[in-house]
C-alpha positions in Angstrom: -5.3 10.8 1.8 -1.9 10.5 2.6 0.2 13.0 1.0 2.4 9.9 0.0 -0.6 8.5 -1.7 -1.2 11.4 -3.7 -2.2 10.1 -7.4 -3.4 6.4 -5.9 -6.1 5.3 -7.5 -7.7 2.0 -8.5 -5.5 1.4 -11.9 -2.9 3.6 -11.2 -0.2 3.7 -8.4 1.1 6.7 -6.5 2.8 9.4 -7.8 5.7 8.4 -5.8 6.0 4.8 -6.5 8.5 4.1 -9.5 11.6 1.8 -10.7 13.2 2.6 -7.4 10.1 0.9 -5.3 6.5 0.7 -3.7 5.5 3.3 -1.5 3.2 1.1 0.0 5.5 -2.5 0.3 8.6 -0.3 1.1 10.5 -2.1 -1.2 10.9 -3.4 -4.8 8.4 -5.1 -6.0 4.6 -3.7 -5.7 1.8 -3.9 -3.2 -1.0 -2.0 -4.7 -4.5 -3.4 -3.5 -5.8 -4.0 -6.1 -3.0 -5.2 -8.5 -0.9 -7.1 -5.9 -0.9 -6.6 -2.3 1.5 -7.5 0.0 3.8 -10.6 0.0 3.3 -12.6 3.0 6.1 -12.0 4.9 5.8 -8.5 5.0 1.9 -9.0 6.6 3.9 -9.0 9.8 6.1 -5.9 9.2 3.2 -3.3 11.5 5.0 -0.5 9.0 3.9 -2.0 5.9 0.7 -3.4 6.7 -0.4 0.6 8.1 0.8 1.6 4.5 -1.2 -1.3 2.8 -4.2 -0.4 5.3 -3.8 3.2 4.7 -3.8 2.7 1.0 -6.9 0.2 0.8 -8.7 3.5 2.9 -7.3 5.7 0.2 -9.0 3.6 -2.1 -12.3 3.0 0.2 -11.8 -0.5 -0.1 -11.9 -2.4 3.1 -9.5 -2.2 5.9 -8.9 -5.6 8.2 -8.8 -4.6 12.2 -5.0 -4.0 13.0 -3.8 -5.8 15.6 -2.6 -4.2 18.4 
């Protein structure tokens, strides 16, 4: 698991996510797989989606083929 990721779980977010943002969206609101996920216009950002992907492997849900 991504160091980043460290305390993600299925209920709980990471240890570094907080009031000041999502370490998976990047930004304020949350993307946790299984509470939210991204919003769409961020499906197209390549950053975020690796951190969504990489998070939904942390959690061994799942992972869509990237595009390349």
């Amino acid at each position: 698991m991504s160091p980043d990721l460290d305390g993600l779980s299925p209920t709980e977010c990471a240890a570094g996510c907080g009031v000041d943002g999502c370490l998976i969206s990047g930004k304020a609101y949350c993307a946790h797989p299984c509470k939210a996920g991204l919003m769409f216009d961020d499906r197209t950002d390549p950053a975020a989606q690796k951190r969504y992907s990489d998070a939904r492997r942390a959690l061994g849900l799942p992972v869509q083929k990237e595009s390349v």
